[in-house]
C-alpha positions as CSV (number, residue, x, y, z in Angstrom):
1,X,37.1,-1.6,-11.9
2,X,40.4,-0.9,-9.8
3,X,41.6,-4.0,-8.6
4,X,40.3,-4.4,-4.8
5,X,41.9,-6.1,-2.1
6,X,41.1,-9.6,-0.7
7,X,42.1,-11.9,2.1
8,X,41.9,-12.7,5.8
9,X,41.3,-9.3,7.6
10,X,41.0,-7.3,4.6
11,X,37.4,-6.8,5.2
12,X,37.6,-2.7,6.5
13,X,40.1,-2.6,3.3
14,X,38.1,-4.3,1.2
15,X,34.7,-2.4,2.2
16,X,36.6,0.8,1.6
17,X,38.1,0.1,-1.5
18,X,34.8,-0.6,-2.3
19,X,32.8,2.3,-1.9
20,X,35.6,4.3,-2.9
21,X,34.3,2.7,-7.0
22,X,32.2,4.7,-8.9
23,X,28.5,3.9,-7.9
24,X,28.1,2.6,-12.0
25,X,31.2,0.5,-11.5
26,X,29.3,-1.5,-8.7
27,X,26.0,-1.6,-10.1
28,X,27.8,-3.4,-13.2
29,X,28.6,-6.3,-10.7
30,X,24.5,-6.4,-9.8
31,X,23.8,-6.4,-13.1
32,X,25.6,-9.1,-13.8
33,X,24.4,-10.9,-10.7
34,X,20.4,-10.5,-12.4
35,X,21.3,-11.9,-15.6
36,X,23.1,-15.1,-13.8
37,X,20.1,-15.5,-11.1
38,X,17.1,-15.4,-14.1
39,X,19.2,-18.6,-15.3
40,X,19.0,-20.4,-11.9
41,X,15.0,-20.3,-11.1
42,X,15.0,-24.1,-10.5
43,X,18.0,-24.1,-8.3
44,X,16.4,-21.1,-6.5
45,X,13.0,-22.7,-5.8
46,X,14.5,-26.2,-4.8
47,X,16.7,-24.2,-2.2
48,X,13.5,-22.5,-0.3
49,X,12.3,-24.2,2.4
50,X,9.4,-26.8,1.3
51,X,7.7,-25.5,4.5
52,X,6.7,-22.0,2.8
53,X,3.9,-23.8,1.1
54,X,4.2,-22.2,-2.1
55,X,4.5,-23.7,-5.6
56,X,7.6,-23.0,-8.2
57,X,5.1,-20.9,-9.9
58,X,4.0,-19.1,-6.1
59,X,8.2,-18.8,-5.8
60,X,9.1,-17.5,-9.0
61,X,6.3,-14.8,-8.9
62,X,6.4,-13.8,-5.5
63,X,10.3,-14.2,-4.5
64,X,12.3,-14.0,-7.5
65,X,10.5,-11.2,-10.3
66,X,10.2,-8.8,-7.6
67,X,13.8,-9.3,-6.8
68,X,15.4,-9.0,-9.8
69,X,12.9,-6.3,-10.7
70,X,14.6,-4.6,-7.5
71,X,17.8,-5.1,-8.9
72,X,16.6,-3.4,-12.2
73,X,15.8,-0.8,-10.2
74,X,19.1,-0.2,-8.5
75,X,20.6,-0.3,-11.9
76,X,19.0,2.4,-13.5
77,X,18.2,4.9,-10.4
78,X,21.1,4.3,-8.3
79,X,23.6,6.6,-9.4
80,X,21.0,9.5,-9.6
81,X,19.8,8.6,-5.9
82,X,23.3,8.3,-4.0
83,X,24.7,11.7,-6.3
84,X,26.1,14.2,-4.2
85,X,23.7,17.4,-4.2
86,X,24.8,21.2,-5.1
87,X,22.7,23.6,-2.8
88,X,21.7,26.4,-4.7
89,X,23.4,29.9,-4.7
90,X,20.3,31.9,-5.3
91,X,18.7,29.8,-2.1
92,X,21.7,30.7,0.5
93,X,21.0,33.0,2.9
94,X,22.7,36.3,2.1
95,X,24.5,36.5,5.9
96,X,26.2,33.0,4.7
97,X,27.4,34.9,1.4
98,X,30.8,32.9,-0.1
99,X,29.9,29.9,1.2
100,X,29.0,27.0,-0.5
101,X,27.1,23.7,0.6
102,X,27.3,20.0,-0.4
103,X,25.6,17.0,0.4
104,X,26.6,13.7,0.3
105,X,25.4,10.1,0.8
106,X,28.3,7.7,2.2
107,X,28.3,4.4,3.0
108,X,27.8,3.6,6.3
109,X,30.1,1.0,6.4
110,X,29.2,-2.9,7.3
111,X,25.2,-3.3,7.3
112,X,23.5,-6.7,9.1
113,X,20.7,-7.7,7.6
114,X,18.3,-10.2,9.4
115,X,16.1,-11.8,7.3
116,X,12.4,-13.5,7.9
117,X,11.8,-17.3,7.6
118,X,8.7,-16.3,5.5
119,X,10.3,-14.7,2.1
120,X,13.9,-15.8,2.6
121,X,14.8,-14.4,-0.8
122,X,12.8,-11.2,-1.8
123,X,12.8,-9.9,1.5
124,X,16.5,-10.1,2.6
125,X,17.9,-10.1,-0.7
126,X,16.6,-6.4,-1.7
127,X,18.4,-5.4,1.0
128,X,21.1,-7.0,0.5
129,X,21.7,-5.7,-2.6
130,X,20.6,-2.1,-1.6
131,X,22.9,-2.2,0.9
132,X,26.4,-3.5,-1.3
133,X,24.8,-0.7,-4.4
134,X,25.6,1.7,-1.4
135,X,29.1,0.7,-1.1
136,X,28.2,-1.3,2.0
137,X,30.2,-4.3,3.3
138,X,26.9,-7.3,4.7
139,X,26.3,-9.3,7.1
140,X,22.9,-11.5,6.3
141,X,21.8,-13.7,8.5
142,X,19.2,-16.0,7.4
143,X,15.7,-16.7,8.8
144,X,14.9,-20.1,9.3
145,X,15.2,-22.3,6.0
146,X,16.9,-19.5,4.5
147,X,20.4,-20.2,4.1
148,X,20.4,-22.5,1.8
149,X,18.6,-19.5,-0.8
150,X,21.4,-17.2,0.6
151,X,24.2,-19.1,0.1
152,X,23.1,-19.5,-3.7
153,X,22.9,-15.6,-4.4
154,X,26.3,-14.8,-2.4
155,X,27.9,-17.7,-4.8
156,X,26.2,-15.9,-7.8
157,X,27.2,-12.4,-6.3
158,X,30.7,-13.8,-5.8
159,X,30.8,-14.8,-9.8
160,X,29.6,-11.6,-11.0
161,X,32.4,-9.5,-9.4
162,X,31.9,-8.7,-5.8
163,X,34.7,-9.3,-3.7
164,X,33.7,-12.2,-1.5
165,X,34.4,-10.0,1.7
166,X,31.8,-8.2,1.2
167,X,29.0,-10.6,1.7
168,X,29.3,-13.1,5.2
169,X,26.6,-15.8,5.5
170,X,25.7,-16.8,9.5
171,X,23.6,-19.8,10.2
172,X,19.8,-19.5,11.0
173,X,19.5,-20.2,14.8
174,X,18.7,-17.3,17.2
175,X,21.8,-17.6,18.7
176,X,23.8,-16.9,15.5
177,X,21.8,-13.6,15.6
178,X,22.7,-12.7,18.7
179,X,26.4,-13.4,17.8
180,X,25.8,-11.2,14.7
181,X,24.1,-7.9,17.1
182,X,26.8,-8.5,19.3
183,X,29.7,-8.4,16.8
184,X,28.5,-5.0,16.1
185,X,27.1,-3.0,12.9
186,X,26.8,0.5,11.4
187,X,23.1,-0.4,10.8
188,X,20.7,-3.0,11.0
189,X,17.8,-3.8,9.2
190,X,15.5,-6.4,10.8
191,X,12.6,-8.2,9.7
192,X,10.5,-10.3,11.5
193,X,8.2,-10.6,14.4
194,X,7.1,-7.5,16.6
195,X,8.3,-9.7,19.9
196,X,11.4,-10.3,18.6
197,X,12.5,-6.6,16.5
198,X,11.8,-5.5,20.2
199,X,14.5,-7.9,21.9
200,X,16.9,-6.7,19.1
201,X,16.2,-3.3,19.8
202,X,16.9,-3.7,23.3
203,X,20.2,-5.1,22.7
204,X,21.2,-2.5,20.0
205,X,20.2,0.5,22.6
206,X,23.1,-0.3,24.4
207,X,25.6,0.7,21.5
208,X,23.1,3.1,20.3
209,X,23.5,1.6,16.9
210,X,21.0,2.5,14.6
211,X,18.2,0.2,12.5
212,X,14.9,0.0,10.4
213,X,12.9,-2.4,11.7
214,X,9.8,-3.8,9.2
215,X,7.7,-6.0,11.8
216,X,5.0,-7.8,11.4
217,X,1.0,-7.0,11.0
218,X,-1.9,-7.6,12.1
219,X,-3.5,-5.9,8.7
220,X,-7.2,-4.7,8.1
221,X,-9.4,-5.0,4.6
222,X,-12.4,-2.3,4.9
223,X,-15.2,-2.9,3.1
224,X,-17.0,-0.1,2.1
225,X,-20.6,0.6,1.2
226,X,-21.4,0.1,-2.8
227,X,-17.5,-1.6,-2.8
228,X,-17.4,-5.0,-5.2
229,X,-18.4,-7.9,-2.8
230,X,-16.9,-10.7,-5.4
231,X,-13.7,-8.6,-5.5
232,X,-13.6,-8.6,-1.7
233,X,-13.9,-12.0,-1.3
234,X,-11.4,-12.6,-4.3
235,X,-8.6,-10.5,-2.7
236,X,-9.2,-12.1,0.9
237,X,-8.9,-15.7,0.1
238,X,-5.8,-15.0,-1.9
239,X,-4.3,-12.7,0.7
240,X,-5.2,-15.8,3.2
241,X,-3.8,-18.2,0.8
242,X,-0.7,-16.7,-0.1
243,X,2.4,-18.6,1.2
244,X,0.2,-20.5,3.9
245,X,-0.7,-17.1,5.4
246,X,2.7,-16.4,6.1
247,X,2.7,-12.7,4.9
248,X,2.8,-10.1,7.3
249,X,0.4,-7.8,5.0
250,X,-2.0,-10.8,4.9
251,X,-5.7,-9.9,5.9
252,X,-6.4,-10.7,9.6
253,X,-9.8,-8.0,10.0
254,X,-12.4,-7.3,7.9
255,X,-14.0,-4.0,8.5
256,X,-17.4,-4.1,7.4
257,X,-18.8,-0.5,7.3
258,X,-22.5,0.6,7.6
259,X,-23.8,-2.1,9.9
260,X,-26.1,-3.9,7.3
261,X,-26.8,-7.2,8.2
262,X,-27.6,-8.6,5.3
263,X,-24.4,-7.6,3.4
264,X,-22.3,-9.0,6.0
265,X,-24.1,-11.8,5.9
266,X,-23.6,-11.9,2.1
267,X,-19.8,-11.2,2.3
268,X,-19.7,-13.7,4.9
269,X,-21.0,-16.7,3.1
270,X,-19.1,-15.9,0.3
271,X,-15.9,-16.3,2.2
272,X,-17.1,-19.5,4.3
273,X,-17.5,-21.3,0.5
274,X,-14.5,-20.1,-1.0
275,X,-12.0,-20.9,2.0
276,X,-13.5,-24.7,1.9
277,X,-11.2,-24.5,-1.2
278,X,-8.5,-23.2,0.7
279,X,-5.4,-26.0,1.7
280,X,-4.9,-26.5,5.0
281,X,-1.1,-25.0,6.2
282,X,1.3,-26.7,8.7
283,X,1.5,-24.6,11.8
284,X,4.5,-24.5,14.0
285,X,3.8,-25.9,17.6
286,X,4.0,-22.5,19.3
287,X,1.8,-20.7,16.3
288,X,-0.8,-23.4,17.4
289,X,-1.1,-22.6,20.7
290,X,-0.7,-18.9,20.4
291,X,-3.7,-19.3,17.7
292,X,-5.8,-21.7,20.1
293,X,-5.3,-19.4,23.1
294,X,-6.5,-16.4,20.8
295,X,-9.8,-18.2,19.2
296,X,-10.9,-19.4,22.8
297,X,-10.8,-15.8,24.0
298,X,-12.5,-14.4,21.6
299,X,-15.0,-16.8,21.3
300,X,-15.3,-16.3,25.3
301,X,-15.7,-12.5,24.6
302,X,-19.2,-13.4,22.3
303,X,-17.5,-13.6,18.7
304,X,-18.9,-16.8,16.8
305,X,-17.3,-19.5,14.7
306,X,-18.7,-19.6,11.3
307,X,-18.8,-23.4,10.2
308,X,-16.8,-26.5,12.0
309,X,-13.6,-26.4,13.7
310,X,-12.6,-30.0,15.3
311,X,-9.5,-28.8,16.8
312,X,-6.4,-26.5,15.7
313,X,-3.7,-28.6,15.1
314,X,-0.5,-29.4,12.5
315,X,-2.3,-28.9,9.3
316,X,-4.5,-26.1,9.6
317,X,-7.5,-24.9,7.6
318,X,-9.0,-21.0,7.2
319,X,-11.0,-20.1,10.6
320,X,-13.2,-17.3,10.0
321,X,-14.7,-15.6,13.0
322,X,-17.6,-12.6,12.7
323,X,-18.8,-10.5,15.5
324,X,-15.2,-9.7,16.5
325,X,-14.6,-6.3,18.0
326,X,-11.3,-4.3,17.7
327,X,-10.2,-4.7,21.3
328,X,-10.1,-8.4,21.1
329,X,-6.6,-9.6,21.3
330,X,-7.0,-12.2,17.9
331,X,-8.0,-8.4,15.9
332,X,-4.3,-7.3,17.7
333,X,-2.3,-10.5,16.9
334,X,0.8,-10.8,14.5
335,X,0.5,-14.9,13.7
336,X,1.0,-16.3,10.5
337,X,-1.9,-18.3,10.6
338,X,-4.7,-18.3,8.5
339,X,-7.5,-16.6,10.9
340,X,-9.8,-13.9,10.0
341,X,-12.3,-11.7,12.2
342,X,-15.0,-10.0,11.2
343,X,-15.7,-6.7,12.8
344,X,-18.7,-4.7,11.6
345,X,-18.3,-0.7,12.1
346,X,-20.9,1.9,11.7
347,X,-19.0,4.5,9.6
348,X,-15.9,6.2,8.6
349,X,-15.1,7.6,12.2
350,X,-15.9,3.3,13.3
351,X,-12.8,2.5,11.1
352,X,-10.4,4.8,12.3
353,X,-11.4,3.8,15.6
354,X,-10.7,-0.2,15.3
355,X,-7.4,1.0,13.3
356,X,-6.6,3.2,16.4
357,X,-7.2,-0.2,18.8
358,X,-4.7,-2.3,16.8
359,X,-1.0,-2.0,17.7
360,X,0.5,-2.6,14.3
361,X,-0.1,0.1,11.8
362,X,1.7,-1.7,8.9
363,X,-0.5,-1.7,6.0
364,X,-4.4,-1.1,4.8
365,X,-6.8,-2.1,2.2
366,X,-9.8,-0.5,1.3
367,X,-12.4,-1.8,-1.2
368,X,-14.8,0.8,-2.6
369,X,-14.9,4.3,-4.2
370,X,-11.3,5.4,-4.8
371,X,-11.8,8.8,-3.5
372,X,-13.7,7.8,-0.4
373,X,-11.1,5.1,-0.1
374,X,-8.3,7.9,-1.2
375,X,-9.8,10.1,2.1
376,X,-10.0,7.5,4.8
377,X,-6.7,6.5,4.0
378,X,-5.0,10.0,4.3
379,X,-6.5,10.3,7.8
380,X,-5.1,6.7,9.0
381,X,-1.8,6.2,10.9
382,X,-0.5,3.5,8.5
383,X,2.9,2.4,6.7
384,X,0.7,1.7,3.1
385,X,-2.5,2.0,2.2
386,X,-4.1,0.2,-1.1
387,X,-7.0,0.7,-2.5
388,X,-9.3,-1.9,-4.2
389,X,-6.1,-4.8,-4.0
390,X,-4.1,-6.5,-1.7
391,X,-0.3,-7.0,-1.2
392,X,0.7,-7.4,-5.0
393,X,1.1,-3.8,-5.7
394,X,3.5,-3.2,-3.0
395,X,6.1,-5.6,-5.3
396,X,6.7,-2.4,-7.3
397,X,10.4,-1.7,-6.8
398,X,9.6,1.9,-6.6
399,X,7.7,1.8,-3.6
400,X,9.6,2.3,0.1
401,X,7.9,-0.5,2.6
402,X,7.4,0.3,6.5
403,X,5.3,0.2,9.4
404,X,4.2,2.8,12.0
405,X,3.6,2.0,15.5
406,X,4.4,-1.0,16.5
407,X,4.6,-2.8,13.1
408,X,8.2,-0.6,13.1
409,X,10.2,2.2,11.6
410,X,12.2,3.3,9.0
411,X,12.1,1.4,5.1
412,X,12.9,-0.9,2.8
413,X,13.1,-0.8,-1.0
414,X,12.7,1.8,-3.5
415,X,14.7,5.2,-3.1
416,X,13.9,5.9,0.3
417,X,14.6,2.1,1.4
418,X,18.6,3.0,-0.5
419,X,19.3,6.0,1.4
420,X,18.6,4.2,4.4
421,X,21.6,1.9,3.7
422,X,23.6,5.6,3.6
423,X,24.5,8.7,6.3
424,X,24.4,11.9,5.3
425,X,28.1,13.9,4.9
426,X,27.6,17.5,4.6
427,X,30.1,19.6,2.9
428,X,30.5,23.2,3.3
429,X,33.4,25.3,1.9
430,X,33.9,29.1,2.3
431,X,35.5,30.9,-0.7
432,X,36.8,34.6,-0.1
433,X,39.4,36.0,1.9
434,X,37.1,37.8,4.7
435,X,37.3,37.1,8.1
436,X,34.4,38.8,9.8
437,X,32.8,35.7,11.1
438,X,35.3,35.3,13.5
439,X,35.1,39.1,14.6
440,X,33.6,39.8,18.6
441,X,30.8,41.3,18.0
442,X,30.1,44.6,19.4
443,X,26.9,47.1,19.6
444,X,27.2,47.9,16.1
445,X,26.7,44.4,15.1
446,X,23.1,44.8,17.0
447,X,21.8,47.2,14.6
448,X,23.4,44.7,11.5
449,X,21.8,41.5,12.4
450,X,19.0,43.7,13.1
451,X,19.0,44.8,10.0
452,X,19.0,41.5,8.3
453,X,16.1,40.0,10.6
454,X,13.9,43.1,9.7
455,X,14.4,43.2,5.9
456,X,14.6,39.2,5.4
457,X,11.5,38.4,7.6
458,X,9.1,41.8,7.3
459,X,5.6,40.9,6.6
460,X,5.6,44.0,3.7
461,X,7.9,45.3,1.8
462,X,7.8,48.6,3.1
463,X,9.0,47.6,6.6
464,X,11.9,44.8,4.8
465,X,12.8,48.3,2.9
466,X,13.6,50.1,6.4
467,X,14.9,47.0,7.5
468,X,17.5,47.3,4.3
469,X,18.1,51.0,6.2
470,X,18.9,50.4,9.5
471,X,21.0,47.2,7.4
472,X,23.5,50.0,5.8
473,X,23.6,52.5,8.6
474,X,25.1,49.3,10.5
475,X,27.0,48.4,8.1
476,X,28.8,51.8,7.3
477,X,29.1,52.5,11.1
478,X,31.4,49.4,11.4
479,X,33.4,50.6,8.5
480,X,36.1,52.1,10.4
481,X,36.8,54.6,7.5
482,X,33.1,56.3,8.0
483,X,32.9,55.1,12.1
484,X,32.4,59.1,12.5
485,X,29.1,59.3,9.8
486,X,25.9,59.6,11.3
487,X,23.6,56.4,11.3
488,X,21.2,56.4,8.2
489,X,18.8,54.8,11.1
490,X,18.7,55.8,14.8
491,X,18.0,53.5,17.8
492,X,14.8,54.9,17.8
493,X,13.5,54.6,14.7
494,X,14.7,51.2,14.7
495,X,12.6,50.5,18.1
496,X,9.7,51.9,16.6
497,X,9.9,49.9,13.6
498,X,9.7,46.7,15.3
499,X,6.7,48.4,17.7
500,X,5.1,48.7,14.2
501,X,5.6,45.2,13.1
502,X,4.4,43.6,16.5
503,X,1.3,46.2,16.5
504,X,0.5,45.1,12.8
C-alpha cells in the first residue's frame, strides 16, 4: 500500500489518496480488521448498552457473526462489484460506430452514517465498512448507547491499517446529528425511526444531498390455511423476544387468513401461554405513553385484551390484542415494544388489503405452502418477504435490506447495499478520425437516419431490408463524389414504406 497522507486537514487528501488504492489493497485492511474483532467478543458485548436486553450469547449471534460475515463478504465480492464494466461492441448501436463505452463506480467521497440505538454494531458497522471498501472517507454517528461499540471498531480499524482520517466518531445526542447533516455529506445513510428519517430528510432537501433511508416497521406474520400452528407461534414469540422487541422486522400483526374461529382461537392460546414466558422489557418513558395511547384506542375501537394487563409501565410484558382491524392506528405503529394485534382476514385479496392500510412496507412473513406463500408475496408492495421464518434469514450478507413506502428507500448490505456507497462515472471514448457528428445536417441526412430507424426497428425483415435501401441511397447521395447518382430509394417509396408499416 502507497504510503497515504495524515494530519490535521488532510482529510480531502487523505480520502483521495485513498480511493485512488487498489480496491484489494483496501479490503486487506478489512480483513485484517475481522481477524482482530473475532478476538475482542467480550470487549464487544461489555461495550453495548446493557439496555438492549440481550445476552452475550443474543450479542455475539445477532451483532457480531453477521458483521464479520459482512466483512467476509466485502472481501471476497468486492473487487468484482466496484470493477469498471466494458460495454460490448456487438451491443452498440451501429450510428455510434467507433465509440466505445465504460462504466465506472467512484467513490462518492465522505459518507455519514447514522446509526440506530437498537443494533449499534451490526447495523452501522456494515455500513461503515461498505462505505470505507468503496474508497469512502465516514462519518458515523452513533445511536444512543452506541459509541462506546463504535469507538472500539474505529480503534481496531485504526490498528489494521486505515488511516485514522477516514473514520470520525460524533457523540450520540440529536444535536450532534444535526451538527453532523449540517456539516454536509456526499450521502447519508440513516437508520432509525420513520418520524425522525423524515426530519433528516427535510433538512438534507435543502442541499439536495442524497440518502438511503432504512426506517422502521410496523411488520405483518400471515398465517395461512394448512400453515404449521406450533411453527407460528415458535417464530412470533422469538421475533417478540428478540432484543426486548427492539427490532424493526419484529412481528406487530398477525394475519389470520380464512376466518375460522377455532384456529384463531387455537393460535391464540398458544401465544397467550408461551409469552407468559416471555421477560418483561424496560420501556423508554415516551414508548410508554405512545404504547398506552395506542392500546386505549384500539381497545375503544372493539379489539379485546387477551389475559391481564395492570398497567403499562417501566418493565413491560408481551400484550397481545385479537379482533384488531388494519385501520387501527396500534396495526400502523413503528414502537419497539412488545405488542401484537391479531387481525383475522377472509382471503388472499383480505391480506393485501391490511398490507395496503399499513404505512410501512418494510418486511413480510408468511407461514404456509411455499408457492402460495411465493404468490402472495410477489403481488405485495414490500422491502423482503420470508417465507415460513422470521428476521434470521435476512443476516445473509448477500441479501440488500430496504423498505418501501414509508418504511424508506434505497439499501443496505449485500451488492446492491455497496453500490449505494458509489456514483456512477461513465466513460465514453471515440476512436477514428471522422468528423460527421459534428456535420449540419441537411435533407439528405433525412433519408439516412431514415434509413436507420426503418432497418433497425422494422417489424419483418423484409421492410428492415428496404430500410437498409433507402440507408445506401442516403448514404451515397451525401458522398459528394456520386451527389449526381440517382437515389437507390425515392421519396416516395420511402413514404409508402412507412404507410405500409403503420397499415400492418
Amino acid at each position: 500500500m502507497r504510503k497515504v497522507p495524515t494530519g490535521p486537514g488532510w482529510d480531502a487528501k487523505v480520502q483521495r489518496a485513498w480511493a485512488e488504492e487498489p480496491v484489494a489493497e483496501r479490503l486487506k485492511v478489512l480483513r485484517r480488521f475481522r481477524f482482530r474483532m473475532s478476538h475482542r467478543t467480550d470487549d464487544l458485548c461489555r461495550a453495548i448498552d446493557a439496555g438492549t436486553a440481550r445476552t452475550p450469547a443474543d450479542v455475539r449471534a445477532s451483532e457480531i457473526l453477521p458483521l464479520l460475515g459482512a466483512c467476509e463478504f466485502l472481501e471476497k465480492n468486492a473487487k468484482k462489484i466496484l470493477g469498471s464494466r466494458l460495454l460490448s461492441a456487438w451491443t452498440r448501436p451501429i450510428w455510434l460506430w467507433g465509440v466505445s463505452s465504460e462504466i465506472q463506480r467512484v467513490p462518492l467521497g465522505r459518507v455519514l452514517v447514522i446509526g440506530p440505538s437498537n443494533y449499534p454494531l451490526f447495523l452501522p458497522g456494515v455500513q461503515v465498512l461498505q462505505a470505507l471498501a468503496a474508497g469512502n472517507a465516514v462519518t458515523w454517528k452513533p445511536g444512543r448507547g452506541g459509541r462506546a461499540v463504535a469507538k472500539l471498531v474505529a480503534e481496531e480499524l485504526t490498528a489494521a491499517g486505515l488511516p485514522r482520517e477516514l473514520l470520525r466518531l460524533t457523540e450520540e445526542s440529536d444535536e450532534a446529528g444535526t451538527a453532523a447533516v449540517a456539516a454536509g455529506a456526499d450521502k447519508v445513510f440513516f437508520t432509525g425511526s420513520s418520524e425522525t428519517g423524515r426530519a433528516v430528510l427535510r433538512s438534507l432537501a435543502e442541499t439536495g444531498t442524497p440518502s438511503v433511508m432504512e426506517l422502521s416497521g410496523c411488520s405483518a406474520v400471515v398465517v395461512l390455511p394448512g400453515s404449521d400452528l406450533g411453527r407460528v407461534t415458535a417464530a412470533v414469540v422469538f421475533g417478540l423476544r428478540l432484543n426486548g422487541s427492539a427490532t424493526c422486522m419484529a412481528p406487530r400483526r398477525l394475519l389470520v387468513v380464512g376466518r375460522t374461529t377455532s384456529r384463531r382461537e387455537a393460535l391464540v392460546n398458544r401465544l397467550r401461554e408461551a409469552l407468559e414466558d416471555v421477560h418483561p422489557v424496560l420501556l423508554d418513558p415516551n414508548v410508554q405513553e405512545k404504547l398506552r395511547t395506542l392500546v386505549e384506542e384500539a381497545l375503544d375501537a372493539g379489539a379485546l385484551l387477551v389475559g391481564e394487563l395492570a398497567s403499562i409501565g417501566e418493565a413491560q410484558g408481551p400484550i397481545l390484542i385479537v379482533l384488531a382491524r388494519p385501520e387501527m392506528r396500534i396495526a400502523q405503529a413503528d414502537i419497539f415494544a412488545p405488542v401484537l394485534s391479531v387481525i383475522d382476514v377472509e382471503d388472499a385479496a383480505g391480506v393485501a388489503a391490511a398490507q395496503r392500510a399499513s404505512p410501512l412496507a418494510l418486511s413480510v412473513s408468511i407461514f404456509g405452502d411455499e408457492q402460495t406463500a411465493r404468490r402472495m408475496a410477489g403481488r405485495m408492495t414490500i422491502g423482503t418477504a420470508i417465507v415460513n421464518d422470521v428476521i434470521v434469514p435476512t443476516a445473509d450478507p448477500r441479501i440488500p435490506f430496504g423498505g418501501r413506502r414509508g418504511a424508506g428507500f434505497g439499501v443496505t448490505r449485500g451488492a446492491e447495499g455497496l453500490l449505494e456507497m458509489t456514483a456512477v462515472k461513465t466513460v465514453l471514448v471515440r476512436r477514428g478520425r471522422t468528423r460527421r457528428q459534428f456535420e449540419a445536417t441537411t435533407e439528405r441526412h433525412v433519408w439516412f437516419f431514415e434509413g436507420l430507424i426503418l432497418a433497425g426497428h422494422s417489424a419483418t425483415w423484409k421492410e428492415r431490408l428496404r430500410g437498409v435501401r433507402v440507408l445506401l441511397g442516403a448514404a451515397r447521395r451525401m458522398d459528394p463524389e456520386v451527389l449526381s447518382a440517382e437515389p437507390a430509394t425515392t421519396e416516395e417509396e420511402a413514404n409508402e414504406m412507412r404507410e405500409q408499416n403503420v397499415d400492418e
